[in-house]
C-alpha positions in Angstrom: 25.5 10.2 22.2 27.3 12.5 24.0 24.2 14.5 25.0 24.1 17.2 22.6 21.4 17.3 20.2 21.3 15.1 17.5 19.5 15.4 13.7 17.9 12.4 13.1 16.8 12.0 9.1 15.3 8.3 9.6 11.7 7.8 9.5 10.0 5.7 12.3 9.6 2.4 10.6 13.3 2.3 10.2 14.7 4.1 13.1 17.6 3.1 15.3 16.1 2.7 18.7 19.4 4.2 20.2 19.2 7.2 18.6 15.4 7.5 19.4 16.3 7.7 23.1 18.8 10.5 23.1 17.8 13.2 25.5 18.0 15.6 22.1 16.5 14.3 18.7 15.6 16.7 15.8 13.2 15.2 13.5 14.7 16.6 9.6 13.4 15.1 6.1 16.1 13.4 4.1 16.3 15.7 1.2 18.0 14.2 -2.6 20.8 16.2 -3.7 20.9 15.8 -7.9 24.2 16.0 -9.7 24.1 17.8 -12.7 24.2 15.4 -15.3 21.5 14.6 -18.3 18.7 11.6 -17.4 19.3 9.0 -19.3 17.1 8.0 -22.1 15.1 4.9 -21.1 12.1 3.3 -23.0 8.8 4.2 -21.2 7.2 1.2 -22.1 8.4 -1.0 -19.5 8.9 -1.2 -15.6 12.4 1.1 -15.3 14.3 -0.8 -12.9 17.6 1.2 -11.1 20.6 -0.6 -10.1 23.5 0.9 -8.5 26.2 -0.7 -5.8 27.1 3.4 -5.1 29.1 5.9 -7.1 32.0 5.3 -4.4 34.2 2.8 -2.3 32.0 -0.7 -2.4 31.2 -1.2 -5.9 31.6 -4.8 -6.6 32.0 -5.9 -11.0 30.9 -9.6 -10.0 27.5 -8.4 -8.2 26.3 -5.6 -10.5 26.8 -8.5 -13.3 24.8 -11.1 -11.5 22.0 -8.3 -11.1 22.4 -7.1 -14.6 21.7 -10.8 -16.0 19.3 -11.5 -13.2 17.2 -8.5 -13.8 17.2 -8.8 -17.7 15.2 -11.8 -17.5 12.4 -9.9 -16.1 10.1 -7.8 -18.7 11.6 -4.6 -17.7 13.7 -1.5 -18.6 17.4 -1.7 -16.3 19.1 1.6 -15.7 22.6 1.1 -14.2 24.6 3.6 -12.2 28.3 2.6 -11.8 29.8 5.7 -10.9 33.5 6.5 -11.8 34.0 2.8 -13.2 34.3 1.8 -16.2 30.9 0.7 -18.2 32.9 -1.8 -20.1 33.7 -3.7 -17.2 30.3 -5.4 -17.1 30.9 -6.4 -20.9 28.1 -6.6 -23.3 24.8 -6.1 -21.7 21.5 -7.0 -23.5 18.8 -4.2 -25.1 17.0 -3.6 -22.0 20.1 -2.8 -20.0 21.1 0.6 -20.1 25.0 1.4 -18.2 25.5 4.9 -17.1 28.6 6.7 -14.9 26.5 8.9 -13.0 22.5 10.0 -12.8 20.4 12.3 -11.2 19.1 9.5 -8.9 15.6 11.9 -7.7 14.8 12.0 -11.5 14.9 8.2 -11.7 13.3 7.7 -8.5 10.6 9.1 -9.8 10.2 6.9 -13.1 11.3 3.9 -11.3 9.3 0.6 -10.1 12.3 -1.1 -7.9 15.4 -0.2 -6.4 18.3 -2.8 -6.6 21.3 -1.6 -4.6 23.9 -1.9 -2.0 22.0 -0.6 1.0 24.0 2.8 1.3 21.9 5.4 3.5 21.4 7.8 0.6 20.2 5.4 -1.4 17.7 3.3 1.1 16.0 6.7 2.1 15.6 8.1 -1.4 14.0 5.2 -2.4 12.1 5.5 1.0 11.2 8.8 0.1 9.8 7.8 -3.6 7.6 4.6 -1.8 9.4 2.1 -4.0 10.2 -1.2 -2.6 14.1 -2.4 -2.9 16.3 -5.3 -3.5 19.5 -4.7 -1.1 22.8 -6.5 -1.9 24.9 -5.5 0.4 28.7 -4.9 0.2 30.2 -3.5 3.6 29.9 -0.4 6.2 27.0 -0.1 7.6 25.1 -1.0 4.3 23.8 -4.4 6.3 22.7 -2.9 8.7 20.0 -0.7 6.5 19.2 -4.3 4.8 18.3 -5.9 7.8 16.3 -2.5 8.9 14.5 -2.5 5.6 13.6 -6.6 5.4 12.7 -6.3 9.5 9.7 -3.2 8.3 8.8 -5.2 5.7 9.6 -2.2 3.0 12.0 -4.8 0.7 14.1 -7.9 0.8 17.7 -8.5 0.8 20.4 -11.3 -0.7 23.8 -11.4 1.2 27.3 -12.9 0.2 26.5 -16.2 -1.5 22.8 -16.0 -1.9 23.6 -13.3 -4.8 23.1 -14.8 -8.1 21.5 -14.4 -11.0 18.4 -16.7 -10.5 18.0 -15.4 -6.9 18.1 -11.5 -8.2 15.5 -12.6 -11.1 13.0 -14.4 -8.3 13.3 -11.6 -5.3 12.7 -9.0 -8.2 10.0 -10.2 -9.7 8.7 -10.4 -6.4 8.7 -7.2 -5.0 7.6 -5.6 -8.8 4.0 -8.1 -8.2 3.8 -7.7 -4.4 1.4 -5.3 -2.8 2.3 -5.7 0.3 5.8 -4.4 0.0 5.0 -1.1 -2.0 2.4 -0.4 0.9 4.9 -0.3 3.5 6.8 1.3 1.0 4.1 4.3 0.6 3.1 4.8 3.7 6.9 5.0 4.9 7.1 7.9 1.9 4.3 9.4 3.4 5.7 9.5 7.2 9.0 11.2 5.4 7.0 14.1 3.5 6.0 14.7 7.1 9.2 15.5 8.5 10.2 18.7 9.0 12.5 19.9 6.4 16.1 21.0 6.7 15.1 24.9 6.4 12.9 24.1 9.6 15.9 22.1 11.4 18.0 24.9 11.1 15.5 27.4 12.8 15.3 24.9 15.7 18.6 24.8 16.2 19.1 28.4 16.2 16.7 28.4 18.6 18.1 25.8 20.8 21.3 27.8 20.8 20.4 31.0 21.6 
C-alpha cells in the first residue's frame, strides 16, 4: 500500500478491490500446506462434512457444539478439527461425529461435500480451491470480513453471533449440500484458482522485478 509490489493469493470473485488497484499486484495460487499427521478414518458412505473454528487463537467450545449437534441431524459423516484443545470438551458426540486434534485439511478437502468453519483465510481459500461451498461462523479478526466476501459471490452462506444455533447450522447446511447454485460458484471459483500462477512462478517474477 506503500507502492511496492504486492502478492495477491485471492481469486477475482473474492478479491479486495483495494488491493486490486495497487500500482504492483502479483497474481500467486494459494497453495495447502499438510501437517504430517494420519487422515482420519471416516465412513465413505455418507456426505463427509469438515468442521473446524481453526487450530489457533478463536476457537469457540459453545459454537463447535451448536455445529456438532446441528450438523448430526443431517444424513452425513462430521469430521471435526479442534486443534490443540481438548476433544473432551465438546462431551459425548454421536456416531457420525468424528473429533480430531489436527488433520491434513487438503486430504479432507478432497473427500469433503461442505465446509463449516470460522472464516480464517487458509481455510476459505482451500475450500475455494477444492469448489466446495461453506458454512462460515465467524469468531474475530478479519474472519468476517471473508464471510461477507464469500455470501456477497454467492460461493456459501454465513451465521453470525446469535443466529448460531443448532437448528440454524442443520437448515443453512442442508442447504448448501442440495443447492446447485452454490457449488457452481464454488467450481468455477476452483477453476479461476488452478489458473493462478503458482508460487514457483511468483518467485521468478519477482527476481525479475528486482533485478
Amino acid at each position: 500500500m506503500l507502492g511496492d509490489t504486492a502478492v495477491d493469493l485471492w481469486p477475482d470473485a473474492v478479491r479486495d478491490p483495494v488491493v486490486a488497484a495497487l500500482p504492483t499486484v502479483l497474481r500467486q495460487r494459494p497453495t495447502a500446506f499438510d501437517l504430517d499427521v494420519p487422515m482420519p478414518v471416516v465412513d465413505a458412505g455418507k456426505p463427509l462434512v469438515y468442521l473446524t473454528l481453526g487450530t489457533v487463537g478463536f476457537g469457540n467450545t459453545e459454537v463447535l457444539r451448536a455445529a456438532v449437534d446441528g450438523l448430526a441431524e443431517l444424513p452425513v459423516n462430521v469430521l471435526v478439527a479442534v486443534g490443540p484443545g481438548d476433544p473432551a470438551l465438546l462431551g459425548e458426540v454421536p456416531d457420525s461425529v468424528r473429533v480430531a486434534g489436527f488433520v491434513p485439511q487438503a486430504q479432507v478437502l478432497r473427500r469433503a461435500a461442505l465446509v463449516v468453519h470460522h472464516g480464517g483465510t487458509g481455510t476459505v481459500l482451500g475450500t475455494l480451491a477444492a469448489g466446495l461451498p461453506q458454512l462460515v461462523l465467524p469468531q474475530g479478526a478479519d474472519q468476517f470480513v471473508n464471510a461477507d466476501a464469500l455470501t456477497e459471490a454467492g460461493a456459501g452462506a454465513k451465521l453470525v453471533g446469535p443466529e448460531v444455533t443448532a437448528e440454524a447450522i442443520t437448515e443453512q447446511a442442508r442447504h448448501l449440500l442440495d443447492d446447485p447454485a452454490t457449488r457452481q460458484v464454488a467450481a468455477k471459483v476452483a477453476g479461476e484458482i488452478a489458473e493462478m500462477p503458482d508460487p514457483a512462478a511468483v518467485v521468478r517474477q519477482l527476481v525479475t522485478l528486482t533485478t
